[in-house]
C-alpha positions in Angstrom: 47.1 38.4 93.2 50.4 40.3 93.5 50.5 43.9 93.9 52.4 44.8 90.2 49.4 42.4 88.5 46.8 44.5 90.8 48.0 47.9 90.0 48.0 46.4 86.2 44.2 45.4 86.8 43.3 48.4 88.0 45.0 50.5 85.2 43.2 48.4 83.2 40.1 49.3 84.1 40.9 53.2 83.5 42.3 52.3 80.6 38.8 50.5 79.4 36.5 53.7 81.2 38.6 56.0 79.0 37.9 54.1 75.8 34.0 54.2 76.8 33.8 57.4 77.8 35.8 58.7 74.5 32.9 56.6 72.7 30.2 58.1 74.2 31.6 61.7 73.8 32.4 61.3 70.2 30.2 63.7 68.9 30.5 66.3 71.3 34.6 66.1 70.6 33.9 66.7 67.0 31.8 69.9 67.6 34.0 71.1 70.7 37.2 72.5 70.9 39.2 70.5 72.9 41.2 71.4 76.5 43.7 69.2 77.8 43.9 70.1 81.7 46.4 68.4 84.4 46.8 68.5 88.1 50.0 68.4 90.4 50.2 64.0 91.2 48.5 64.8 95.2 47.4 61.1 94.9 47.8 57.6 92.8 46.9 58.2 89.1 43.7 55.7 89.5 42.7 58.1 92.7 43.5 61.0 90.4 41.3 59.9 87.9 38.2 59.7 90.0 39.0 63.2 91.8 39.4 65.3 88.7 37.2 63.4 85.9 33.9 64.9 87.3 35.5 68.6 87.5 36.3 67.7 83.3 33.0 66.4 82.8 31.4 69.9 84.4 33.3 72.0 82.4 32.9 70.6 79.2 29.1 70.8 79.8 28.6 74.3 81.2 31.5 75.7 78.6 31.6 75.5 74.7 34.5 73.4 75.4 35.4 69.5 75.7 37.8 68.9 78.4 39.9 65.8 79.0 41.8 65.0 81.9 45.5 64.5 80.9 47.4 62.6 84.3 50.9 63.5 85.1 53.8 61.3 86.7 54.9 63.4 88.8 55.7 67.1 89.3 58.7 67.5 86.6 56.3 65.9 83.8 53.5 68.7 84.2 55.7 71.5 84.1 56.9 70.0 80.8 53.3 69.1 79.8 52.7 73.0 79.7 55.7 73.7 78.1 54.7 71.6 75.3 51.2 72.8 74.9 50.6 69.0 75.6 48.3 70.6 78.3 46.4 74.1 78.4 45.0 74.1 81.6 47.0 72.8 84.9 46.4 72.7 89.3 50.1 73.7 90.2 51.5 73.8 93.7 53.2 77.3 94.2 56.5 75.8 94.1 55.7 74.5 91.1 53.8 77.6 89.7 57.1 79.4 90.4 59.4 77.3 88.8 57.4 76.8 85.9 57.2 80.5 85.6 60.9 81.1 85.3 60.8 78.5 82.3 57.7 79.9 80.1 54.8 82.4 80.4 52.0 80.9 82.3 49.2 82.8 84.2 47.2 82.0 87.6 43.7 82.7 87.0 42.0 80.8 90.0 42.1 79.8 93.0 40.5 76.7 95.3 38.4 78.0 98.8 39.1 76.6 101.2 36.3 74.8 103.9 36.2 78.1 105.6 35.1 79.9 102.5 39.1 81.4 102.4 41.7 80.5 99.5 44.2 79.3 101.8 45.3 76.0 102.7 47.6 74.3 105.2 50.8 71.9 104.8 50.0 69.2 108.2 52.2 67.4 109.8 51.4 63.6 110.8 51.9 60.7 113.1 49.9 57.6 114.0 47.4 58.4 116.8 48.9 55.8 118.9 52.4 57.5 118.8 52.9 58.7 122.5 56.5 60.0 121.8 55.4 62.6 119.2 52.7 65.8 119.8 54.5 68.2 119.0 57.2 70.0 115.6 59.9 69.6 118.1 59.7 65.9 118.9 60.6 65.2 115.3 64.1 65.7 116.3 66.4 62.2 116.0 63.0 60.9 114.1 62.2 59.7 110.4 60.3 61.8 108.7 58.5 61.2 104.9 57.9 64.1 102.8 55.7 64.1 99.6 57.4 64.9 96.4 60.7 67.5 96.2 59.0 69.8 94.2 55.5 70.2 96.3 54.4 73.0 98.7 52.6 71.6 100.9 54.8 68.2 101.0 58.2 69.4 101.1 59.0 73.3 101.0 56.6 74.8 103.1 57.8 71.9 106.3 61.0 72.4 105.5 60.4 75.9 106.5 58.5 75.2 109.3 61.0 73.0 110.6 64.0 75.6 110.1 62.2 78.0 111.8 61.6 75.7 114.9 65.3 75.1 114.9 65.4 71.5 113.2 66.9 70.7 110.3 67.2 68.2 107.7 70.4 66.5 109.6 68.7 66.3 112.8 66.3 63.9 111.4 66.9 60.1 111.9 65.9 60.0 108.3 64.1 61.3 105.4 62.6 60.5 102.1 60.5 62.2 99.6 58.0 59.8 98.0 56.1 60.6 94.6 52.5 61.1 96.4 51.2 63.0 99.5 48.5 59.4 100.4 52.3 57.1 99.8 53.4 59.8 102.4 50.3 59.1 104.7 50.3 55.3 104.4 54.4 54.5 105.3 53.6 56.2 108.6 50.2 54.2 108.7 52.4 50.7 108.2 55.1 52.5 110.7 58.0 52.9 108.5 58.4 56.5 108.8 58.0 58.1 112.5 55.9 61.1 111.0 55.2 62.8 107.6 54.3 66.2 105.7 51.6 66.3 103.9 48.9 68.7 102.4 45.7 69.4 104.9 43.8 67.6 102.5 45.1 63.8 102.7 45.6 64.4 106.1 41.9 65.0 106.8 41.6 62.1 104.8 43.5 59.6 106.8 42.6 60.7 110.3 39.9 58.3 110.8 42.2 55.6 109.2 45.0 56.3 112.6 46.4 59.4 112.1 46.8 62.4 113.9 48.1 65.9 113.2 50.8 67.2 115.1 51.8 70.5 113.4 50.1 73.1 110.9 51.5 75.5 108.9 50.6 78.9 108.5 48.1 79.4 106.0 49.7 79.0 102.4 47.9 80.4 99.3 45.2 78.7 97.0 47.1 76.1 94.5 46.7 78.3 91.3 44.8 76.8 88.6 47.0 78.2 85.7 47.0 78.7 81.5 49.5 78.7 79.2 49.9 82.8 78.7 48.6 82.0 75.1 45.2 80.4 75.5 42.5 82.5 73.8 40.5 84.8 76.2 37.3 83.5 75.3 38.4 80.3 76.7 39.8 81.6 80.1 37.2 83.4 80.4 34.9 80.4 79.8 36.4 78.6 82.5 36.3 81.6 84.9 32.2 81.7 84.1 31.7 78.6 85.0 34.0 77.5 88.2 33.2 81.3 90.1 29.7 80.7 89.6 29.5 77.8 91.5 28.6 78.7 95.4 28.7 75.9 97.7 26.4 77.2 99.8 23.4 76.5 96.8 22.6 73.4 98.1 22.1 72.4 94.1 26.1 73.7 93.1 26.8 72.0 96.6 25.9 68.4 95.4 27.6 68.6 91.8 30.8 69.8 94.0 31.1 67.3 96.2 31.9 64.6 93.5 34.9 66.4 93.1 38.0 66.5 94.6 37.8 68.4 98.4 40.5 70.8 97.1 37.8 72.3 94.4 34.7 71.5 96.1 34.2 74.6 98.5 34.6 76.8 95.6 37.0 79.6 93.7 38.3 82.7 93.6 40.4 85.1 91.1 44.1 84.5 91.4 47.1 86.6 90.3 50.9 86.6 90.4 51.5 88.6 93.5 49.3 86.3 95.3 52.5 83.9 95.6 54.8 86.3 96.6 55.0 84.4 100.4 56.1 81.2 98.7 58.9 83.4 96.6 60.1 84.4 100.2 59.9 81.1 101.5 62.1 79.9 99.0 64.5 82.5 99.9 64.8 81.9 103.5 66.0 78.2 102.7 68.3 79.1 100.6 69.7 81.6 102.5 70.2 78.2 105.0 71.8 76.2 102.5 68.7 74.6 101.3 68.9 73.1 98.0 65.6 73.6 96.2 64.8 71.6 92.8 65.3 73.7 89.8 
């Protein structure tokens, strides 16, 4: 079986889930208000899928609300999703947070913990373990390197800043793509086309038992804000709030519904605001100011 008829198995299969699911759920659709929530594309929509359903399905039971899942394309698409009120609810990078911003009045109300119980997390750079020729940021120099998606934090803006400030830039690489997800980014330096790759923490901690290794963190970046469209009705903000702060994943009872999700919600939440992103605002600067074109 090829790969394009695999991928259209497999989307297939969602495609079939979905319609079950929406059968079973019927009823509580019809007496629930619905909230259509999205996430920034870390991963393969089928991957996505099985991260993020299980966060849906425990909101919609501990809220008066019926969530659904809406999947974006890529970075771009959920900005516009919001935009449109095709989504209320959305996981932004803070690239992406900002950007949006500038377009249309959203709000950051949480933010993801990280393993540490802190609401940071880390952009990681990676090589394959059996690379002898790269340990270190500054052996990237005259070497390919993959980033994630233009418009992510973790996968393009906060390494291109890391790189600047270790004195290498864009044109001192070999060569250097962006690819839509932050696991494509991971697996082209698994097959050995790319010499290393930027990626969140995350997928990184995913794929070192696979062959990878990390050469470079970033300094700690703040919690991907889970935002709202500025006019979403209190009671349902506050709904959500209830229910995702309450969780503790030290409760060894809150500890096993988490770990069906996604590792970037499962170690819990905290309250996010504005200001919080402020590094990320003067990240964005400082490239610019070194004749760094960033997506607008």
């Amino acid at each position: 079986m090829n790969f394009k008829r695999l991928t259209f198995f497999l989307l297939l299969i969602v495609v079939l889930f979905f319609g079950a699911e929406s059968e079973v759920s019927a009823k509580d659709k019809t007496a629930k208000r619905v909230v259509h929530f999205s996430a920034i594309t870390l991963y393969h929509p089928i991957v996505m899928y099985q991260r993020y359903q299980p966060l849906m399905n425990y909101l919609t039971e501990h809220t008066a609300y019926h969530f659904e899942l809406r999947l974006s394309q890529d970075y771009r698409n959920i900005i516009n999703f919001l935009k449109n009120n095709d989504v209320q609810v959305a996981l932004l990078g803070g690239a992406t947070y900002l950007e949006a911003k500038e377009q249309f009045n959203i709000v950051p109300i949480l933010k993801p913990l990280g393993h540490d119980g802190k609401p940071y997390y880390r952009s990681v750079f990676i090589a394959r373990a059996d690379n002898k020729k790269i340990n270190k940021l500054s052996d990237l120099k005259g070497k390919s390197v993959a980033f994630a998606s233009e418009r992510s934090t973790s996968g393009y803006l906060v390494p291109l800043n890391e790189l600047y400030k270790g004195g290498i830039a864009l044109r001192d690489l070999s060569k250097h793509v962006n690819l839509k997800y932050h696991d494509s980014v991971a697996r082209e330096v698994l097959r050995g086309n790319f010499d290393a790759g930027a990626v969140i923490d995350s997928v990184a901690n995913m794929f070192k038992e696979r062959g990878l290794k990390i050469i470079a963190l970033s300094d700690p970046i703040p919690g991907l804000p889970i935002v709202v469209r500025a006019d979403l009705p209190p009671e349902i903000v506050n709904a959500i709030k209830k229910a995702l702060l309450s969780l503790d994943y030290n409760n060894p009872e809150h500890r096993k519904i988490m770990e069906q999700w996604d590792e970037e919600f499962r170690y819990g939440f905290a309250e996010a605001e504005d200001s919080d992103y402020n590094s990320i605002r003067a990240i964005v600067d400082y490239l610019v100011k070194k004749g760094v074109k960033i997506p607008r």
